[in-house]
C-alpha positions as CSV (number, residue, x, y, z in Angstrom):
1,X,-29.5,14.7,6.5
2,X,-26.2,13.0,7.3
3,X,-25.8,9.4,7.1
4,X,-23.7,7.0,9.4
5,X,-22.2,5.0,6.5
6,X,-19.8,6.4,4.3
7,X,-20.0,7.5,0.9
8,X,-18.9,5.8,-2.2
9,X,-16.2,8.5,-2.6
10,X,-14.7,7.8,1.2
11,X,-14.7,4.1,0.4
12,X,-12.8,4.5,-2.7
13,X,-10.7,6.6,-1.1
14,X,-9.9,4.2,2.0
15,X,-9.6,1.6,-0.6
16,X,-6.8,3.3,-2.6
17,X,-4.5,4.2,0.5
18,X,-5.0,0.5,1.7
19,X,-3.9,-0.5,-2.1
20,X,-1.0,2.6,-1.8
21,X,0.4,0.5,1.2
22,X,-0.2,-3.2,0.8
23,X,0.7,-3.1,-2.6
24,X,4.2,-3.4,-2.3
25,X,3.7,-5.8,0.6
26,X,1.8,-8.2,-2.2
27,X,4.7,-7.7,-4.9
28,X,7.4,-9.8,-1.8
29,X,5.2,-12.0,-1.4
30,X,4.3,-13.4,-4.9
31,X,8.0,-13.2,-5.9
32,X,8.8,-15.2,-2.8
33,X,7.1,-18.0,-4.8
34,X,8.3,-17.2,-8.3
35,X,10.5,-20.0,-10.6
36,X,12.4,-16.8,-11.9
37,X,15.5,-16.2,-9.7
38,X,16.9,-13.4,-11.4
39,X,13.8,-11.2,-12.9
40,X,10.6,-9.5,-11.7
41,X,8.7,-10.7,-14.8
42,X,5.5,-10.5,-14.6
43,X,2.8,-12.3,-14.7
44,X,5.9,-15.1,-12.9
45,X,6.4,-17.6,-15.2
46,X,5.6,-20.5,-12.4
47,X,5.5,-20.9,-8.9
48,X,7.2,-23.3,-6.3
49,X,8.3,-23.6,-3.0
50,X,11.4,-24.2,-3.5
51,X,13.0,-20.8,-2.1
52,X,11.4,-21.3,1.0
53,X,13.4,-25.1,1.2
54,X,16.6,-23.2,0.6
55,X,16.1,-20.4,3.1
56,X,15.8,-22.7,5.6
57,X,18.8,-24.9,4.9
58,X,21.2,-22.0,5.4
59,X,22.8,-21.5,8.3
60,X,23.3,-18.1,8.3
61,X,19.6,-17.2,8.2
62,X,18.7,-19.2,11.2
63,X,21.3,-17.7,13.1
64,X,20.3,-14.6,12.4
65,X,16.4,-15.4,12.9
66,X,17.8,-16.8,16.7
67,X,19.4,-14.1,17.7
68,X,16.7,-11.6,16.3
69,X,14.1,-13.6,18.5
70,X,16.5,-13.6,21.8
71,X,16.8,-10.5,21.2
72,X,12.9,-9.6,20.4
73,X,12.4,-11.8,23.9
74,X,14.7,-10.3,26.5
75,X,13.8,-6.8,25.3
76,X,10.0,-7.4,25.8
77,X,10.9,-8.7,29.6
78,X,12.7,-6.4,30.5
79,X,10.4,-3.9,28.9
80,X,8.0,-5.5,30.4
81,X,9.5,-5.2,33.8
82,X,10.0,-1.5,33.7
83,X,7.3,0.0,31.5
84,X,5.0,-1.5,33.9
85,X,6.7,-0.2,37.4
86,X,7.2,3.2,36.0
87,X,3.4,3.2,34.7
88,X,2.1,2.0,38.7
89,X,4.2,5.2,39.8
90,X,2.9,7.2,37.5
91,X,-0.8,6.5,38.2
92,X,-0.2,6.4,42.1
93,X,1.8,9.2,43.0
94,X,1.5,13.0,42.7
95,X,5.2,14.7,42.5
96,X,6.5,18.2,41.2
97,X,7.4,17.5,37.8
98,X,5.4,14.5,36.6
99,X,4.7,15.8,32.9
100,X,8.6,16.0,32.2
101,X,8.5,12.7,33.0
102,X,5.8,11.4,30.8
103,X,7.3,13.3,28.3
104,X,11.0,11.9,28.9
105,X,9.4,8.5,29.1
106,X,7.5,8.9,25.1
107,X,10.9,11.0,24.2
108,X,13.0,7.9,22.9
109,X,10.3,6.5,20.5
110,X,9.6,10.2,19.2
111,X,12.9,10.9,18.5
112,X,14.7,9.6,15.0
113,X,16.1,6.2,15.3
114,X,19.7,7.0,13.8
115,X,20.0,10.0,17.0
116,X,18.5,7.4,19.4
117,X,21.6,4.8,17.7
118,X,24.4,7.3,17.9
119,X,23.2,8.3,21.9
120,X,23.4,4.4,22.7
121,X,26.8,3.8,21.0
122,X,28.3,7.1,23.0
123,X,27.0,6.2,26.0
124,X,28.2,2.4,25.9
125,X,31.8,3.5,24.4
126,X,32.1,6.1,27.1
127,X,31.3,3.4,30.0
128,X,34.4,1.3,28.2
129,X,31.8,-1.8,26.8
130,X,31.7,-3.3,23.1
131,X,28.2,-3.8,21.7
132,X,27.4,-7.3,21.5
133,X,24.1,-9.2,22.5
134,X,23.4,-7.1,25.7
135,X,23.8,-3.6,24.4
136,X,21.5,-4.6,21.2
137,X,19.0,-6.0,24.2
138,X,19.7,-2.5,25.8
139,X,19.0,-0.4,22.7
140,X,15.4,-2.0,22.0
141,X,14.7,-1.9,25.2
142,X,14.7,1.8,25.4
143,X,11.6,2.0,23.3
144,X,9.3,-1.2,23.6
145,X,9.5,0.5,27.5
146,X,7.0,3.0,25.7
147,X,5.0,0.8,24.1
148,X,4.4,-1.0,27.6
149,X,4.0,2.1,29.7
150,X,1.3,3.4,27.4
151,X,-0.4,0.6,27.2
152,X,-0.2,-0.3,31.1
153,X,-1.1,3.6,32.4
154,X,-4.1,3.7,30.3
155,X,-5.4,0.3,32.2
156,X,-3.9,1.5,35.3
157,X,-6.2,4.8,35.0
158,X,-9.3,2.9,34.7
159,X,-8.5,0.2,37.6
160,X,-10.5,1.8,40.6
161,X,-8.4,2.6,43.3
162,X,-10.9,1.4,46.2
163,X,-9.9,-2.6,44.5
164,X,-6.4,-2.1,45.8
165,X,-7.9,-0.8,49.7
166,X,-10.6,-3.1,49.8
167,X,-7.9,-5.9,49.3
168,X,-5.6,-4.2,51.3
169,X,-8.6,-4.2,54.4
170,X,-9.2,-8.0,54.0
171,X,-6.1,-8.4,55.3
172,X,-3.9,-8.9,51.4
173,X,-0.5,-8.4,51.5
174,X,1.3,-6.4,48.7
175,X,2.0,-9.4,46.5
176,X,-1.5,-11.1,47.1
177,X,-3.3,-7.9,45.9
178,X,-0.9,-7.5,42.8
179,X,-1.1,-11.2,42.4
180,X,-4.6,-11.6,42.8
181,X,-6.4,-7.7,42.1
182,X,-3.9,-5.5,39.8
183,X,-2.7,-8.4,37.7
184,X,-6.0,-9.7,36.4
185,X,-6.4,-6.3,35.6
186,X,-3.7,-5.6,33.6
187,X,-3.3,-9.2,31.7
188,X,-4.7,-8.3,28.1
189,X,-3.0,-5.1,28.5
190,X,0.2,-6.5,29.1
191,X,0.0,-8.8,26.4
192,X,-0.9,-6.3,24.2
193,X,2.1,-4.3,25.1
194,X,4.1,-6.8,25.0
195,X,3.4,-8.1,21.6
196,X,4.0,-4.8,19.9
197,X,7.4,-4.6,22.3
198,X,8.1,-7.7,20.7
199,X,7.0,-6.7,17.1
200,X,8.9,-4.1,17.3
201,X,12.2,-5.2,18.3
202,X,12.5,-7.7,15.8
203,X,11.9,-5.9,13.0
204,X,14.5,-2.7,14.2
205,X,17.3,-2.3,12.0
206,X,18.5,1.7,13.0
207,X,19.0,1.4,16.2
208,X,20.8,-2.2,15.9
209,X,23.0,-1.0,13.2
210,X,24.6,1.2,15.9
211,X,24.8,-1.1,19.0
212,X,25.2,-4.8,17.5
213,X,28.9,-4.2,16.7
214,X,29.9,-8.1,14.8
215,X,26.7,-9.3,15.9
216,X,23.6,-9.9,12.5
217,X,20.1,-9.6,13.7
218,X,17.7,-11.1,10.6
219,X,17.0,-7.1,9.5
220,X,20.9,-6.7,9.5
221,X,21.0,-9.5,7.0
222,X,18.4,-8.6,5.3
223,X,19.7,-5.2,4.6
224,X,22.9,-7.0,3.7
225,X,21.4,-9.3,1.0
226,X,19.4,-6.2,-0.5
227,X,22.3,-5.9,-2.9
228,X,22.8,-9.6,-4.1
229,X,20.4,-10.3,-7.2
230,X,21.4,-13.7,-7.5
231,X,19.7,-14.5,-3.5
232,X,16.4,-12.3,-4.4
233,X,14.2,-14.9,-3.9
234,X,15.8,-15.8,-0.8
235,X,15.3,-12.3,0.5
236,X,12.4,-12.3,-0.6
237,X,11.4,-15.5,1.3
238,X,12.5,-13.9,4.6
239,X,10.7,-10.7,4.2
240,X,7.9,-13.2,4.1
241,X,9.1,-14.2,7.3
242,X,9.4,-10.7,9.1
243,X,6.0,-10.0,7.5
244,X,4.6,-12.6,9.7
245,X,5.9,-12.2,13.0
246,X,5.6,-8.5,12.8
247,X,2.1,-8.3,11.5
248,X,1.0,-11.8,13.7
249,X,1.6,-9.8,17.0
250,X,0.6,-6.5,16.4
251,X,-2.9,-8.0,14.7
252,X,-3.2,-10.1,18.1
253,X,-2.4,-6.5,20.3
254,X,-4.6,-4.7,18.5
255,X,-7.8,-7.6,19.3
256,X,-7.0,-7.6,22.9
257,X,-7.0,-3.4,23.1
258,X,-10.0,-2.6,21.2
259,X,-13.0,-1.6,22.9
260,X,-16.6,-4.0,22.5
261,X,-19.8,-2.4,22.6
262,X,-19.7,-1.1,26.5
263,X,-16.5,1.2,26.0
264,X,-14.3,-1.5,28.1
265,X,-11.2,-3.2,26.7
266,X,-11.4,-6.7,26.0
């Protein structure tokens, strides 16, 4: 006779891959508050806050934390802006060829970040730029457009057409009945998508490498101070920091996608 909850060896299982990958996670976080500024002793031999006082008094970590969050905002706009349009096509019009283009539209998440880097460098030396800020913006856009297109089709496919015609009879104009019938709609989806947009370009470090040129998004510096034992707990303090405002959004997306009790999204 089966049973709908799980057995003890499926929990402990689920239990040890959560512990497998959070583990790790737990280890920055504890030595972010560690007295100890050289060692990984454990059990720490005190705790304090100080690290987290001296991470913020350096200048060159705020600068990098603004321009990784201008960057992590113009990326999710203009993601926004286009994930969104292409996902309306997609669910209102029939054409010759529309699975190639879902499939070119996935294609730049799917593919390795580093090939993804080295296209987006080619492509902006050939057209005679530099990277700087815009070409970084560029870069993440190219996949948090995914992340928003997925999330809008899939709302799009279960808005009922006959909305759009009934507004359409009473006399709406196109912006009313986007404003006022396809909007409402798609809000929590939108948000969803663009919290993991936003999640996701903050935290990117491949694909930056390649197109920031002098420019140091917070990953770059992170990456940077990886090999300076002496600012561990520093590092240590801003992986905190990522931690947060990749996890906070994604956490957020996932609550306004899942499905309650009737099979609709919240």
């Amino acid at each position: 006779m089966r049973s709908d909850h799980p057995s003890w060896r499926l929990r402990l299982a689920t239990g040890a891959g959560l512990l497998f990958l959070h583990l790790p996670l737990a280890i920055i976080v504890l030595y972010a508050f560690t007295t100890e500024d050289r060692t990984y002793q454990f059990p720490p031999p005190g705790l304090t806050l100080h690290w987290f006082e001296v991470a913020w008094q350096r200048a060159d970590i705020r600068e990098a934390l603004l321009l990784s969050l201008q960057v992590a905002g113009m990326a999710t706009a203009l993601a926004l802006l286009l994930g969104t349009m292409a996902a309306a096509a997609m669910w209102r019009a029939s054409f010759f060829g529309r699975e190639v283009f879902t499939l070119l539209m996935v294609l730049p998440i799917a593919l390795p970040g580093i090939v993804t880097g080295i296209a987006l460098l080619s492509a902006i030396r050939l057209a005679g730029f530099e990277p700087a800020l815009w070409t970084i913006v560029t870069g993440h856009a190219t996949f948090c457009i995914v992340v928003v297109y997925n999330n809008a089709l899939a709302r799009f496919r279960r808005t009922a057409g006959n909305l759009i015609e009934a507004s359409m009879d009473l006399g709406a104009d196109g912006l009313q009945t986007f404003r006022h019938v396809i909007l409402p709609q798609l809000g929590s989806a939108l948000l969803a998508g663009g919290m993991l947009a936003f999640a996701l370009s903050f935290d990117e470090i491949i694909v930056t490498t390649f197109t920031a040129g002098h420019e140091r998004t917070l990953p770059i510096w992170f990456m940077n101070e990886l090999f300076r034992p002496r600012d561990r707990p520093v590092t240590n303090v801003v992986a905190v920091a990522v931690i947060l405002v990749t996890a906070l959004p994604i956490l957020a997306a996932y609550w306004l996608t899942r499905s309650d009790e009737t099979g609709e999204s919240r």
